[in-house]
N, C-alpha and C positions, 0 to 999 in steps of 0.2 A: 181276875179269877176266872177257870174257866168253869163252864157251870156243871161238867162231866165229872169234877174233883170231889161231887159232892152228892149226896144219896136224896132220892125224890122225895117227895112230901109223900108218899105212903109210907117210906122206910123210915122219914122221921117220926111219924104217927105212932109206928110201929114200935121204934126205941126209945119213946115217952111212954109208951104202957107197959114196958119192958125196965122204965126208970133208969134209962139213960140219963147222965146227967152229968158229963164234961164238958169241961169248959170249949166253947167253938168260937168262930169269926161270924158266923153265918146264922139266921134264923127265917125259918118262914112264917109268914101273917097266918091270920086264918083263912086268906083265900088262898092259899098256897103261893104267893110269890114269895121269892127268894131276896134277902137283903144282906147284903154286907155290912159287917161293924166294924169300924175301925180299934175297938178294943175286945178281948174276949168278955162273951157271955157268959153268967154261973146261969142253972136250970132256974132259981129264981129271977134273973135277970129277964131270962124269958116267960115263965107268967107274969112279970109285972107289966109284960109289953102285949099280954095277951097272942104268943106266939111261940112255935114250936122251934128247939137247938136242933140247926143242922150241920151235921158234924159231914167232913170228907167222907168220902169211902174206908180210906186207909183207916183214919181215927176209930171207924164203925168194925173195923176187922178186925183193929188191935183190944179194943174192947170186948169183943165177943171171946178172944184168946183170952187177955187176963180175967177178965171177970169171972166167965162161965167155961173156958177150958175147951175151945172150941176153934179149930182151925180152919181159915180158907186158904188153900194151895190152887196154886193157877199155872198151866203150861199152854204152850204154844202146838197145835198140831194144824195148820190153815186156819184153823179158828181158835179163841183162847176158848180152854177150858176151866173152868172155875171147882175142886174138889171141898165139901164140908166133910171135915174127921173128926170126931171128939180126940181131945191130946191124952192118949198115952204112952208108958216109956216106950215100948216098943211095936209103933203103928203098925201095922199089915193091909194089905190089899181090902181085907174085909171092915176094916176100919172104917174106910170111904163108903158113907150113908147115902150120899146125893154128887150128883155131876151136873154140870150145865155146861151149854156152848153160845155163845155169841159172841159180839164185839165184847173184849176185856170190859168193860164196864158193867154192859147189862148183865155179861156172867155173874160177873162178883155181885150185884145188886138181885139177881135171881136166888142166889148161894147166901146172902144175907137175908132177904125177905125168908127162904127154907126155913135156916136156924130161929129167926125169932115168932114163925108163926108155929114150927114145930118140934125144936128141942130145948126151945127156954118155957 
């Protein structure tokens, strides 16, 4: 696994008091390191091990969409852009609440840290 597929331990922290709670491969301890499980965790799975569900990036978008109605959109202009919009039927320019830039990853991990510190 590479270890970019998947959201740091602040953003796990983050989606545990936000009550995340899909099924993952992944959890961190409580020193923060990263474990692989060969089968999925349920969010009990993970307190019983005394440890935090770390779900991918992607898993942590699609949930922000279904759950709470909230998109990240990402474009290419020398650096990715990462866009958060709340979903409605017909988005507009004014839609877009927050913008980030850096390497694809930290984008989207800036863009998901936004939404769960300030519109859940």
């Amino acid at each position: 696994m590479v270890i970019e597929d998947y959201v740091s331990f602040e953003i796990a922290k983050l989606l545990k008091e936000k009550e995340f709670d899909e099924e993952c491969r992944a959890r961190y301890d409580c020193n923060g390191v990263l474990h692989y499980e060969k089968y999925p965790i349920e969010a009990s799975g993970a307190e019983t091990h005394n440890s935090i569900l770390c779900p991918t990036i992607q898993m942590a978008m699609k949930w922000l969409r279904e759950v709470h109605n909230i998109a990240i959109d990402t474009e290419w202009e020398h650096l990715w852009y990462a866009y958060v919009k709340p979903m409605t039927a017909n988005p507009t320019e004014d839609d877009y609440c927050q913008r980030f830039s850096a390497k694809y990853e930290e984008a989207v991990e800036l863009a998901i840290k936004y939404c769960l510190e300030s519109l859940i």
